[in-house]
C-alpha positions in Angstrom: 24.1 -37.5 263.4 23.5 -38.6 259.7 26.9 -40.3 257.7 29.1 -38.2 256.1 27.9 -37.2 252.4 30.1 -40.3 251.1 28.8 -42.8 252.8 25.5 -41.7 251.6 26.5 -40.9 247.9 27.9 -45.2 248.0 24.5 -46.0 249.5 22.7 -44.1 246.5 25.4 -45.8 244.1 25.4 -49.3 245.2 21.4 -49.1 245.4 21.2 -48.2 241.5 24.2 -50.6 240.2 24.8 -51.8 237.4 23.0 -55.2 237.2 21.8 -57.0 234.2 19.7 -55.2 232.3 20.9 -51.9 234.0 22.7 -48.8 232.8 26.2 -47.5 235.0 25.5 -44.5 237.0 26.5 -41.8 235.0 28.8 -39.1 235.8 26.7 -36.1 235.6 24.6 -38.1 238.2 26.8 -39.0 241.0 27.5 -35.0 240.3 24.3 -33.8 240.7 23.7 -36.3 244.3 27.0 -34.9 246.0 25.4 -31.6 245.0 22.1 -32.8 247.1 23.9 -34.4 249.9 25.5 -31.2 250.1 22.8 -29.1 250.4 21.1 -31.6 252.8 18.7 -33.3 251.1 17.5 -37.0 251.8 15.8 -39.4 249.2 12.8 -40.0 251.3 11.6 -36.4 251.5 10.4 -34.1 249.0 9.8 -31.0 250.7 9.3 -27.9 247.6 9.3 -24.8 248.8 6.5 -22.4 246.9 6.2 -19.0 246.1 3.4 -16.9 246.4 1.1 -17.3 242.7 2.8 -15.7 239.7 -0.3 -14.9 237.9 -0.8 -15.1 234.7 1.0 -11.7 234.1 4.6 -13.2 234.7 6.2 -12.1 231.2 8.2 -15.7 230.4 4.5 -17.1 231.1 3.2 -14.5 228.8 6.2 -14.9 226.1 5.6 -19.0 226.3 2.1 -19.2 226.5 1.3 -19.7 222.6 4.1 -22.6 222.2 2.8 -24.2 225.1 -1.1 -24.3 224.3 0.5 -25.8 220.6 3.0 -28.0 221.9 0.3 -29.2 224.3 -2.4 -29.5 222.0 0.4 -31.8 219.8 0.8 -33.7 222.7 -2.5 -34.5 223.7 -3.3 -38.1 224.1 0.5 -39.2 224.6 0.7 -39.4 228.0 2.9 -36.3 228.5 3.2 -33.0 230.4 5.0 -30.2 229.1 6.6 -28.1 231.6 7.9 -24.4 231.7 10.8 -23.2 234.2 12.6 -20.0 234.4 16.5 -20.3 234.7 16.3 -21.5 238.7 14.2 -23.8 238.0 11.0 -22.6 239.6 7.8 -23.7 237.5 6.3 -20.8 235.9 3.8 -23.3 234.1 2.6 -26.7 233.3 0.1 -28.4 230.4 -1.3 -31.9 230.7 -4.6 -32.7 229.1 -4.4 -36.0 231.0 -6.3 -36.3 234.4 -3.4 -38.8 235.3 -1.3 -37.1 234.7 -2.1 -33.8 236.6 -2.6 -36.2 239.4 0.9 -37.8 239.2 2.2 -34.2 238.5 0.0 -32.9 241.8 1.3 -35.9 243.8 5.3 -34.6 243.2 4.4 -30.7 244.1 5.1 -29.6 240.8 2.9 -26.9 239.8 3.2 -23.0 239.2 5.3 -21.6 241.8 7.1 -25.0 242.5 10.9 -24.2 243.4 12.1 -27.2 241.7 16.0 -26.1 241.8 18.4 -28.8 242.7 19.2 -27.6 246.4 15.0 -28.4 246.6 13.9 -31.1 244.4 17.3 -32.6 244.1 18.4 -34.8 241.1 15.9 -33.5 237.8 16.4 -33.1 234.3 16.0 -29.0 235.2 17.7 -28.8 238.0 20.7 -30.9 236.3 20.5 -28.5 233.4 21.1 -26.1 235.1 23.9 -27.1 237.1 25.5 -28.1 234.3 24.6 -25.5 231.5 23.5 -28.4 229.0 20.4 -31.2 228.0 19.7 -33.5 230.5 17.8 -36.5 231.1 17.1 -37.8 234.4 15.3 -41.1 234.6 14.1 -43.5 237.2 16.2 -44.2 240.0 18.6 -41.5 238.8 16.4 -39.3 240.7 17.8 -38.3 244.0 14.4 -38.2 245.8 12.4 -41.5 245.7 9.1 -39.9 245.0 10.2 -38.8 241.5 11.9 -42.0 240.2 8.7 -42.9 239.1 8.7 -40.3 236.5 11.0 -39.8 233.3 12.2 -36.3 232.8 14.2 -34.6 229.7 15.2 -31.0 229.4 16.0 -29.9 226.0 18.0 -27.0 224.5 15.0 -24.8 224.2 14.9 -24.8 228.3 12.1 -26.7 227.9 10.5 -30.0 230.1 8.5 -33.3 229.2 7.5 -35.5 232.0 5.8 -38.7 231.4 3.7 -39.7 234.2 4.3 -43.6 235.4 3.0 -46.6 234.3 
């Protein structure tokens, strides 16, 4: 029988405290991994659902499509993806001119059709975002599952997504 939710949440909180050099847990955090533990999620498994392809028909695709080839094509070289998600947070589409980072983006299961909500991919910029109806940045070991700690996410008010693939 796994520990009850708190047990876990001072396990998560004690693994990413403050030390020299590091930043406090922040509220909107700790938020977001009750919100995981909740919906029974563990930090060692990243397990994204997918839905079938959305083609390139899907109208938000459509409606985005010029800002992201122009955003991406402002982008190129800096080591950056530019991510789009509707308001669930399932990935409608994704830009990186870098091979490394298509890998590192391929390695996490996010790509088109990518349910990366919060109940699924846990403790993201997006799925934060969303939870909270604001910007978000989730970085590091803020993430809730291990495998994306090694990537920095930001959301901005545009309902838009950077990911910068790991060092």
């Amino acid at each position: 029988m796994a520990p009850p939710p708190s047990e876990d949440l001072n396990e998560l909180a004690f693994s990413v405290a403050p030390r020299p050099g590091r930043r406090p847990v922040r509220p909107d955090i700790i938020s977001s991994w009750e919100r995981c533990l909740q919906a029974g999620l563990r930090p060692g498994r990243l397990e994204i659902p997918f839905l079938p392809d959305l083609g390139d028909g899907d109208p938000l695709r459509q409606a985005a499509a010029p800002i992201m080839d122009q955003v991406s094509e402002d982008l190129d070289g800096m080591g950056v993806a530019l991510l789009l998600t509707d308001e669930r947070g399932l990935v409608v589409d994704r830009r990186a001119t870098e091979r490394r980072m298509r890998i590192a983006l391929d390695r996490v299961e996010l790509a088109p059709g990518a349910d990366y909500s919060e109940e699924h991919a846990g403790t993201t910029a997006v799925a934060t975002a969303i939870a909270q109806r604001r910007p978000s940045t989730v970085v590091g070991s803020e993430h809730f599952i291990e495998a994306l700690g090694r990537m920095g996410w930001s959301r901005n008010e545009r309902r838009s997504r950077q990911c910068q693939a790991p060092h």
